[in-house]
Structures are given as structure tokens and as C-alpha cells.
PyMOL CGO cylinders between C-alpha atoms (Angstrom):
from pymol import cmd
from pymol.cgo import CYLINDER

trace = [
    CYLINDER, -2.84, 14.95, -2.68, -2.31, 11.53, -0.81, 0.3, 1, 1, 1, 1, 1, 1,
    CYLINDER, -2.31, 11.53, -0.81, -0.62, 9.22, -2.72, 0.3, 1, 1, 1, 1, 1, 1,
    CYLINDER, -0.62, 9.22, -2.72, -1.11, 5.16, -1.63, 0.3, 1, 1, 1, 1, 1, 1,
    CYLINDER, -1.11, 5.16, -1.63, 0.79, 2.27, -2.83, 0.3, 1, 1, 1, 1, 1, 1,
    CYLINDER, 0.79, 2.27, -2.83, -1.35, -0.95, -2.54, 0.3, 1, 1, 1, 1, 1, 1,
    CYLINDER, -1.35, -0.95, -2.54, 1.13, -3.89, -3.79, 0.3, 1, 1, 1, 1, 1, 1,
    CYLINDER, 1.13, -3.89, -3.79, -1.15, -6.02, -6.37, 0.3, 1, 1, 1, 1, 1, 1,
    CYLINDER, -1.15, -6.02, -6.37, -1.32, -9.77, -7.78, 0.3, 1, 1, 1, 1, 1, 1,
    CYLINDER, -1.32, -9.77, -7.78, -3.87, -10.66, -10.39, 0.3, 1, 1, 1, 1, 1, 1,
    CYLINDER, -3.87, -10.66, -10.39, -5.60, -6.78, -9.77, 0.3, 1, 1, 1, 1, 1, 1,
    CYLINDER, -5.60, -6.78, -9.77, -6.22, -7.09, -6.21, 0.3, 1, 1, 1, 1, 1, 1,
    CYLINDER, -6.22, -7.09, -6.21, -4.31, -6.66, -2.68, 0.3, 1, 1, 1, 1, 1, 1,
    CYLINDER, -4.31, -6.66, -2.68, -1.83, -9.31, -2.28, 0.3, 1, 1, 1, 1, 1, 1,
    CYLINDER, -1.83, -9.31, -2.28, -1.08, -10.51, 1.21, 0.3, 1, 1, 1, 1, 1, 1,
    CYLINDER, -1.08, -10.51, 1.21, 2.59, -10.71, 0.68, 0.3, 1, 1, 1, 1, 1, 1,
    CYLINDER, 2.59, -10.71, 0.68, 4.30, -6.73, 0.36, 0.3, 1, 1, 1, 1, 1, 1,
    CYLINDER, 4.30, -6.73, 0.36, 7.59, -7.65, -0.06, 0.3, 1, 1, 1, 1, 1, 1,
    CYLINDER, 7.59, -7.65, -0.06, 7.04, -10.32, -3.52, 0.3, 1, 1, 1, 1, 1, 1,
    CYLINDER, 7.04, -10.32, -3.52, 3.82, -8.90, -5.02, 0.3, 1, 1, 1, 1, 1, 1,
    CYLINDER, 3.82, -8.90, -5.02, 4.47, -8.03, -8.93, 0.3, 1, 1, 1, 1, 1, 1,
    CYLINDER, 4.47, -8.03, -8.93, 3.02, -4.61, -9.20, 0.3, 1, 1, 1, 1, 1, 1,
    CYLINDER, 3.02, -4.61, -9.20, 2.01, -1.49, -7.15, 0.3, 1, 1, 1, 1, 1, 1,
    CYLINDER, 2.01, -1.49, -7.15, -1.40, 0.26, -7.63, 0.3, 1, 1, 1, 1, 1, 1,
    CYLINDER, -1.40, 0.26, -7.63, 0.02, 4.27, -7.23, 0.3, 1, 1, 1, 1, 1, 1,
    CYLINDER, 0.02, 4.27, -7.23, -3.20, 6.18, -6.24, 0.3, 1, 1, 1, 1, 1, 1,
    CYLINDER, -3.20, 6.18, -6.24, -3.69, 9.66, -5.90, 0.3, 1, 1, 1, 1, 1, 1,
    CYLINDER, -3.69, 9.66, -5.90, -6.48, 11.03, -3.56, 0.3, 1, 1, 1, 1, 1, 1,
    CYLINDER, -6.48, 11.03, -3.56, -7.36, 14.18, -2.72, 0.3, 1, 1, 1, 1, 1, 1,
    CYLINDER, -7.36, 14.18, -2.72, -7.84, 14.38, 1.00, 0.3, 1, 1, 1, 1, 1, 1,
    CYLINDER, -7.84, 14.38, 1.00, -10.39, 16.86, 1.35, 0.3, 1, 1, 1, 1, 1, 1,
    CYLINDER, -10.39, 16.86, 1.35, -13.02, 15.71, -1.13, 0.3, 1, 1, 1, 1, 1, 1,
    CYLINDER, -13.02, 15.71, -1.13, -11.42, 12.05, -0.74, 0.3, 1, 1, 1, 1, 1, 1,
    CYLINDER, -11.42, 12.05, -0.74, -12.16, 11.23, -4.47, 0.3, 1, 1, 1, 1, 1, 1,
    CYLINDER, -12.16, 11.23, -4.47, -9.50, 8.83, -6.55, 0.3, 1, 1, 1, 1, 1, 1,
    CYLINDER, -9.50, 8.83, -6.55, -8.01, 11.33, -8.79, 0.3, 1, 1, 1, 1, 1, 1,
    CYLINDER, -8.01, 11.33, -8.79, -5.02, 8.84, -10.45, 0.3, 1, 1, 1, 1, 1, 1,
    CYLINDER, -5.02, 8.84, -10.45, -3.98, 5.49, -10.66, 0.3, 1, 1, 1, 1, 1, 1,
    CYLINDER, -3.98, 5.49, -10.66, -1.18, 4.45, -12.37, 0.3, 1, 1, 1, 1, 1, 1,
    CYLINDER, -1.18, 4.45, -12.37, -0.02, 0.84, -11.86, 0.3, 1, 1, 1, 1, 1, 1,
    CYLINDER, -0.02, 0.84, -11.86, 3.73, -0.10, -12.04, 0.3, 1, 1, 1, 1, 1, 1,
    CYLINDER, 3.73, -0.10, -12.04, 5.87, -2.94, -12.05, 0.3, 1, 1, 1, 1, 1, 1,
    CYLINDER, 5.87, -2.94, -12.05, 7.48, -3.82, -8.71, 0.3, 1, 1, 1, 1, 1, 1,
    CYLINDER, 7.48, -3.82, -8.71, 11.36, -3.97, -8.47, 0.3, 1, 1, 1, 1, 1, 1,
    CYLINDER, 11.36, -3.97, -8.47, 13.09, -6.66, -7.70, 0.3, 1, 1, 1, 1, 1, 1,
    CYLINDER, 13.09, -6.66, -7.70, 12.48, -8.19, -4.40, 0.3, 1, 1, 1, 1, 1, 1,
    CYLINDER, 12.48, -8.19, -4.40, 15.58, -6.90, -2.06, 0.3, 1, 1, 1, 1, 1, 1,
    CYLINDER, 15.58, -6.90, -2.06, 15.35, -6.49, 1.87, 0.3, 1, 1, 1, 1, 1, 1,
    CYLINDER, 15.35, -6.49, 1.87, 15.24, -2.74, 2.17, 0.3, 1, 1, 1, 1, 1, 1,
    CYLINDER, 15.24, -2.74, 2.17, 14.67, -1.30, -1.54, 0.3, 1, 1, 1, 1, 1, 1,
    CYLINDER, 14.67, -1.30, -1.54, 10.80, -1.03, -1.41, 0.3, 1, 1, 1, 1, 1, 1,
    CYLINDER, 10.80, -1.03, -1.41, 10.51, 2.13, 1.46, 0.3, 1, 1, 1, 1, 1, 1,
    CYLINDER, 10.51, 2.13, 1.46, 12.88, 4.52, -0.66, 0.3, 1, 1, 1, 1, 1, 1,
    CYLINDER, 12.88, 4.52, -0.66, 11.62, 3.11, -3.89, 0.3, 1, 1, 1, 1, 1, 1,
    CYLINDER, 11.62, 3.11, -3.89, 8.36, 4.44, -3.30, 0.3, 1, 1, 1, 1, 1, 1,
    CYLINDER, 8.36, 4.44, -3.30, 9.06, 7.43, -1.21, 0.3, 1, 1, 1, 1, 1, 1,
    CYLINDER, 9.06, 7.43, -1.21, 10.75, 8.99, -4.34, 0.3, 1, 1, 1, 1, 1, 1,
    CYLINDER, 10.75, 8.99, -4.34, 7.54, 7.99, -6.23, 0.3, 1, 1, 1, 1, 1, 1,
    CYLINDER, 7.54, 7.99, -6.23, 5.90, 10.51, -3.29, 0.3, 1, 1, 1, 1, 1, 1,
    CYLINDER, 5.90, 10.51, -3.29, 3.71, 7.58, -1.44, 0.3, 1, 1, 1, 1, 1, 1,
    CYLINDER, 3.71, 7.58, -1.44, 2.62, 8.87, 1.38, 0.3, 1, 1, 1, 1, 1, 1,
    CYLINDER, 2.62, 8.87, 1.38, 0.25, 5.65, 2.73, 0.3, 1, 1, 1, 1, 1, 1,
    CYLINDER, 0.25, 5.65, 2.73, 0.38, 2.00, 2.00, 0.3, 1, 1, 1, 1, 1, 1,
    CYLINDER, 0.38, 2.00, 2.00, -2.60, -0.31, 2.58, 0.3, 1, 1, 1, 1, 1, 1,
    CYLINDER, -2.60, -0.31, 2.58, -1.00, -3.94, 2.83, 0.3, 1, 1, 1, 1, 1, 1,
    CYLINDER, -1.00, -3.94, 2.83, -2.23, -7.35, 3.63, 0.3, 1, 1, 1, 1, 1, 1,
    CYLINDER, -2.23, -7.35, 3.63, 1.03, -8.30, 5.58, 0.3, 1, 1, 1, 1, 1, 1,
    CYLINDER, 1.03, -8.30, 5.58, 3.91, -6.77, 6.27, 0.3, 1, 1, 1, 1, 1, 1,
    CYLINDER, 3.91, -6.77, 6.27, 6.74, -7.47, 8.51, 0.3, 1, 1, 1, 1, 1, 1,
    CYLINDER, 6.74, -7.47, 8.51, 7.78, -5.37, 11.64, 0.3, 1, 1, 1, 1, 1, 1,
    CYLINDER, 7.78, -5.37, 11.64, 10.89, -4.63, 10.35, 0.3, 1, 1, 1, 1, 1, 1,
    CYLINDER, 10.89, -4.63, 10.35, 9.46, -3.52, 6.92, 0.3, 1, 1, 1, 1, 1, 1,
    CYLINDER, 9.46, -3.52, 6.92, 7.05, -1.53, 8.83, 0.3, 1, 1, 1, 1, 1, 1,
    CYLINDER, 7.05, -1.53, 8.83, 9.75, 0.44, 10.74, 0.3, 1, 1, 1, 1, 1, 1,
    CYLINDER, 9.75, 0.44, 10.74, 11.33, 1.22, 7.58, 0.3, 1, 1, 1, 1, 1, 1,
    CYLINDER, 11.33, 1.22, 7.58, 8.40, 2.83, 5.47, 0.3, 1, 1, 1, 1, 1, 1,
    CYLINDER, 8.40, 2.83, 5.47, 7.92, 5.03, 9.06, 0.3, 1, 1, 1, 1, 1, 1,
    CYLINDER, 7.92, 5.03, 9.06, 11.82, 6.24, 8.58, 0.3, 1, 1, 1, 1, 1, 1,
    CYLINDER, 11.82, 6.24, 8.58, 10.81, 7.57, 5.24, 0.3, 1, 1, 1, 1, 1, 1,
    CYLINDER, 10.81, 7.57, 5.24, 7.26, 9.03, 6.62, 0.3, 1, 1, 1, 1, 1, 1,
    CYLINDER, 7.26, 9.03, 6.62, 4.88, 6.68, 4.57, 0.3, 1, 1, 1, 1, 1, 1,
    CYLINDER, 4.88, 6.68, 4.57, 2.12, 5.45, 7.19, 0.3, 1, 1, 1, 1, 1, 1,
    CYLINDER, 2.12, 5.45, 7.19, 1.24, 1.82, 6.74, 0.3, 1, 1, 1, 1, 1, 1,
    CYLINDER, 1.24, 1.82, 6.74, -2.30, 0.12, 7.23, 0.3, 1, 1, 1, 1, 1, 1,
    CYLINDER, -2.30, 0.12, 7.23, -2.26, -3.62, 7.31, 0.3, 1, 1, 1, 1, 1, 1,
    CYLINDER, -2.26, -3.62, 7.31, -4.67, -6.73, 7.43, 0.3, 1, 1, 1, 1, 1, 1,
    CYLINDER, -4.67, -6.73, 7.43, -6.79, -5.06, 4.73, 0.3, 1, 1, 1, 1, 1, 1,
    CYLINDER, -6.79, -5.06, 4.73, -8.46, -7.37, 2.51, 0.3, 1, 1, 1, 1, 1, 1,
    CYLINDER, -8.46, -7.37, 2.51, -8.09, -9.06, -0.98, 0.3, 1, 1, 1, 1, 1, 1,
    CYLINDER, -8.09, -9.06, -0.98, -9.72, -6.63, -2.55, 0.3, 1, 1, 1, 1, 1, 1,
    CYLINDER, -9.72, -6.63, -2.55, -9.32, -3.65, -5.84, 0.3, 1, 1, 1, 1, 1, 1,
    CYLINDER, -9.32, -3.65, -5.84, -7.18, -0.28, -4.89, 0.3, 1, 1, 1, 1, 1, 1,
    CYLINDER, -7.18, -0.28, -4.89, -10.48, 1.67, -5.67, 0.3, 1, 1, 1, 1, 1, 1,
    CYLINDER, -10.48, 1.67, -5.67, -13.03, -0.47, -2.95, 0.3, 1, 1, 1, 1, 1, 1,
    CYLINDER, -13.03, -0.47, -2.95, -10.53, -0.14, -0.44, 0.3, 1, 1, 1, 1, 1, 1,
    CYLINDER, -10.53, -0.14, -0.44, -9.22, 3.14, -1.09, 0.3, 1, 1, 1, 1, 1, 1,
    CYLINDER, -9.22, 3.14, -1.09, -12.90, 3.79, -0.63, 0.3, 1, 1, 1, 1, 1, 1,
    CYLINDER, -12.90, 3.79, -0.63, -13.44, 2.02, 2.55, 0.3, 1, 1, 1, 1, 1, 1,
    CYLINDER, -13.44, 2.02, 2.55, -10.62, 3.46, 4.35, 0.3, 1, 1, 1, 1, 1, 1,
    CYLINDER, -10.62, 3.46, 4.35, -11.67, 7.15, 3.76, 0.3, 1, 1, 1, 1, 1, 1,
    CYLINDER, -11.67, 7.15, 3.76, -15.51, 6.03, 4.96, 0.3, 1, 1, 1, 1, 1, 1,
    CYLINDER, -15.51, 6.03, 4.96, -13.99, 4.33, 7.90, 0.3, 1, 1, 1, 1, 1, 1,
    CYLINDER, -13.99, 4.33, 7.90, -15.34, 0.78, 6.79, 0.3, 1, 1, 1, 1, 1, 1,
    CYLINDER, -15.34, 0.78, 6.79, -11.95, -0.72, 5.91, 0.3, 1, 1, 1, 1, 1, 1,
    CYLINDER, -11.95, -0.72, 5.91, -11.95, -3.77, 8.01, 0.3, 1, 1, 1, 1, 1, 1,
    CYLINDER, -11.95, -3.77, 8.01, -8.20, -4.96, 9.32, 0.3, 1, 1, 1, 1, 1, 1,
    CYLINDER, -8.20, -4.96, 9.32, -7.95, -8.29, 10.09, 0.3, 1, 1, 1, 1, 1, 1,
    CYLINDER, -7.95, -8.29, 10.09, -4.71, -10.03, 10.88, 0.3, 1, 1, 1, 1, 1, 1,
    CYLINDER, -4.71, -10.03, 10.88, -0.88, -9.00, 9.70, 0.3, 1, 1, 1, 1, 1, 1,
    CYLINDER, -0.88, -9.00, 9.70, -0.51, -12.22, 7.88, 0.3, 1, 1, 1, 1, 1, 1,
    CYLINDER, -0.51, -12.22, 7.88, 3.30, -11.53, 7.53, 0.3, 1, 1, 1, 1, 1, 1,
    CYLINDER, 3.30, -11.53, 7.53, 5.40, -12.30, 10.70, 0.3, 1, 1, 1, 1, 1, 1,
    CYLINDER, 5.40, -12.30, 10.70, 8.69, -11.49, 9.76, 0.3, 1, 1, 1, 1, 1, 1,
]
cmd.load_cgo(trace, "trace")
């Protein structure tokens, strides 16, 4: 299984990582690249540095952000979690979808620091 974090506000991708209020955990199984899980939980509090460990000992293995920092980005790589950015505002399950079909569209990191 593949498990992505996609950090939520109001049930969709948020653009901002770091300050979103909940994470959409998904399990996927790679080969047939069906949703098997999703369990949404409440982020911690925002602290530079808590969110790559936090959810590598969930076992997140991808994120799919809207924006993320460099920084930030260097850290979830430490703890082996690849990280897609510029996805849309958009549910877990559509984009979850779209990056297996190779449709997700990326736009722009809207997070510069």
C-alpha cells in the first residue's frame, strides 16, 4: 500500500501545508491503484519541523500539496515521503485519481518559503 497525506480545509486541498486543519490519510494500492482507506485526522499544531516525522510514523509515503516551502520539502525527503506540489483545490479521491491516470495538473508552488 501507498499511503498519501493531502492537508485539507473545508474537504478539499488547501494551498497552505504547513496551517491546514486536517490531513486526508489515504491508502492506495499501487498495483490496481484503487482508494482502499481514508481516514481524516486533525492536524497538530503548527511547529516548523513537526509535520515530516508526524506523518512518517503515520507510514505516509506521498504528499500531494498545493504549496510547500523548499525547506519543508527537503525535510519530508529526509524521512522518504515524496512530495507533489501545485495540485489543485480539489477532494483527496479526484486527485488521488488523477495522479495515478497521469492527469493531475501542477501548476505553481504557491508557498515560497
Amino acid at each position: 500500500m501507498i499511503k498519501i497525506a493531502i492537508p485539507l480545509a473545508e474537504g478539499k486541498l488547501t494551498m497552505h501545508f504547513g496551517h491546514c486543519s486536517s490531513f486526508a490519510l489515504v491508502d492506495v494500492d499501487p498495483q490496481t491503484k484503487e482508494i482502499r482507506t481514508r481516514e481524516d485526522v486533525a492536524a497538530p499544531p503548527h511547529q516548523p519541523g513537526l509535520l515530516p516525522p508526524w506523518l512518517a510514523e503515520r507510514g505516509v509515503t506521498m504528499i500531494i500539496a498545493g504549496g510547500m516551502g523548499q525547506r519543508a520539502r527537503e525535510l519530508f525527503t529526509e524521512q522518504n515521503i515524496q512530495v507533489v506540489v501545485g495540485a489543485p483545490a480539489e477532494i483527496p479521491e479526484l486527485l488521488i485519481k488523477k495522479y495515478f491516470a497521469g492527469t493531475l495538473q501542477t501548476g505553481d508552488n504557491v508557498c515560497d518559503h
